[in-house]
C-alpha positions in Angstrom: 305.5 182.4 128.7 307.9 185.1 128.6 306.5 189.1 127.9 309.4 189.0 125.2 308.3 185.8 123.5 304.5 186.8 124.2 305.0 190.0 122.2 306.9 188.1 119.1 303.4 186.3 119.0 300.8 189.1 119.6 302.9 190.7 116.9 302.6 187.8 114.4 298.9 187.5 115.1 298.8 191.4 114.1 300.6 191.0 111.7 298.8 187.9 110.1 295.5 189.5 110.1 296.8 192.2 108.4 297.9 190.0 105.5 294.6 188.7 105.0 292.2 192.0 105.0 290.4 192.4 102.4 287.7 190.6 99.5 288.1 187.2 98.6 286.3 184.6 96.1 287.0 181.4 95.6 285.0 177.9 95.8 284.3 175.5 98.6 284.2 171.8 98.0 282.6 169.7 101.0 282.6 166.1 101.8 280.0 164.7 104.2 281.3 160.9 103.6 285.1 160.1 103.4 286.6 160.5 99.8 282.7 161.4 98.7 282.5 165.2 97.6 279.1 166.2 98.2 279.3 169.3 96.6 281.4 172.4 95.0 280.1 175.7 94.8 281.5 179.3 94.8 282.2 181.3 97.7 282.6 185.0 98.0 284.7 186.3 101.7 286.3 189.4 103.7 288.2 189.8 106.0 288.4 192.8 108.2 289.8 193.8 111.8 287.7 194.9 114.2 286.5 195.4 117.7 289.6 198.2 118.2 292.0 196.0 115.8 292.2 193.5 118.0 290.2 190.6 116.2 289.7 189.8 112.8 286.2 189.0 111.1 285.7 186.8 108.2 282.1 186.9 106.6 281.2 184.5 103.8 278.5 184.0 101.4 278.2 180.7 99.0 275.5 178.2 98.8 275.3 174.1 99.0 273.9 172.2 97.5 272.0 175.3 95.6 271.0 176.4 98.5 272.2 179.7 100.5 275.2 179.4 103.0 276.9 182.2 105.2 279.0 182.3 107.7 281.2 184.4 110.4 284.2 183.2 111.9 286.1 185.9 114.6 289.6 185.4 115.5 291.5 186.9 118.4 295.3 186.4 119.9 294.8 185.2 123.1 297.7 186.3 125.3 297.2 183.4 128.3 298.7 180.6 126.2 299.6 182.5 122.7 297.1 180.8 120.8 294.3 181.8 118.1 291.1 181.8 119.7 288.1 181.3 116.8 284.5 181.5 117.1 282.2 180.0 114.0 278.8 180.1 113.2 277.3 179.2 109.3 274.2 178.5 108.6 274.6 175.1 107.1 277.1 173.6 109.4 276.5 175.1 112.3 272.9 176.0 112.0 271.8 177.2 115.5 275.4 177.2 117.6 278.7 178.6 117.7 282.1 176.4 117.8 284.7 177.4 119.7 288.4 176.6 118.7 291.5 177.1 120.0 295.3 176.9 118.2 299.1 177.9 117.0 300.2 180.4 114.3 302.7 180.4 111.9 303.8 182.5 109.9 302.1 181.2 107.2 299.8 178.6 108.8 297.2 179.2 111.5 296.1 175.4 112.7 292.8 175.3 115.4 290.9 172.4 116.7 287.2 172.6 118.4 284.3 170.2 119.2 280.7 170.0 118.3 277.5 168.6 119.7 276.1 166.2 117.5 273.2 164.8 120.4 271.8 164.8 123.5 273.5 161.2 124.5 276.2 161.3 121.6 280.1 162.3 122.2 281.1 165.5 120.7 283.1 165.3 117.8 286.2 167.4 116.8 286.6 169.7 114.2 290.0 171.0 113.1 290.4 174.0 110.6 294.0 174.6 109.0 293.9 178.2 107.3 297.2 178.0 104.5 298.2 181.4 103.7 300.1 180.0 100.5 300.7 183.9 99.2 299.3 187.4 99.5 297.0 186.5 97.1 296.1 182.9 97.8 294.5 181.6 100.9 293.3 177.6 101.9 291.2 176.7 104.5 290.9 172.6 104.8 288.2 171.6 108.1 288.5 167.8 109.1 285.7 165.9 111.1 287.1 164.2 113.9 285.1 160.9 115.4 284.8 160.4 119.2 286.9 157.3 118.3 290.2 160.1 116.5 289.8 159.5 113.3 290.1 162.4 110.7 288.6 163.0 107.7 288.5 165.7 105.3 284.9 167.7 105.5 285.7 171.2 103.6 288.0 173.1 101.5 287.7 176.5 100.8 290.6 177.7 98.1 290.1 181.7 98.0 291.8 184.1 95.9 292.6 187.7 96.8 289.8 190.0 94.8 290.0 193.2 96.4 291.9 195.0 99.3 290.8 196.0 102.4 
């Protein structure tokens, strides 16, 4: 990749994590069986930069199923292959590990795929997030289980709304 074209993206990464500091609340509806939502509760955010302004945090608090969720997802630029690198842990759906994913940025759309274990002897399945900047003030982030075998299903949809600037 070119330093020119490299720079247009390390620029859009900047400037897309600017765009999204700040307090968010919202709900989160998950589905643990195709077309079966499991549950739908509220979910507070907040997004900040840090680590010298080069990464972006996003913190979350909500429950499931009554019972306490939070989460921390850390995006960088990654200047090898211009992509979105993002690490995730939650309590729920990660419980004890991290997922790593990897993707492209728009300027509106930031699209990332990663796998998790689900076994000792079982394949790892995919999970792939799509964060929808819709507005200044509206954000949607849709996760989609993805088999061994490639097929997708919806798992999580998170629609926040802009309640306080960084």
């Amino acid at each position: 990749m070119s330093t020119s074209a490299n720079t247009q993206h390390s620029e859009l990464a900047n400037q897309w994590f600017d765009r999204l500091c700040g307090s968010w609340t919202g709900s989160c509806r998950t589905w643990f069986e195709p077309g079966q939502l499991a549950d739908e509760s509220p979910i507070q955010g907040h997004f900040e930069k840090t680590i010298g302004g080069n990464f972006l945090r996003h913190h979350y608090t909500g429950q499931i199923r009554n019972s306490p969720r939070v989460g921390e997802e850390l995006f960088v630029f990654n200047p090898v292959g211009a992509t979105i690198d993002v690490s995730w842990a939650d309590s729920f759906h990660m419980s004890t590990s991290v997922m790593l994913s990897r993707g492209t940025l728009t300027q509106e759309t930031l699209d990332v795929t990663g796998q998790y274990m689900t076994g000792v002897d079982t394949p790892d399945w995919g999970w792939r997030t799509v964060y929808d900047l819709i507005s200044s003030d509206e954000l949607i982030i849709t996760a989609y289980n993805i088999s061994p075998e490639g097929e997708s299903a919806q798992a999580l949809e998170t629609k926040y709304r802009r309640s306080g600037k960084a």
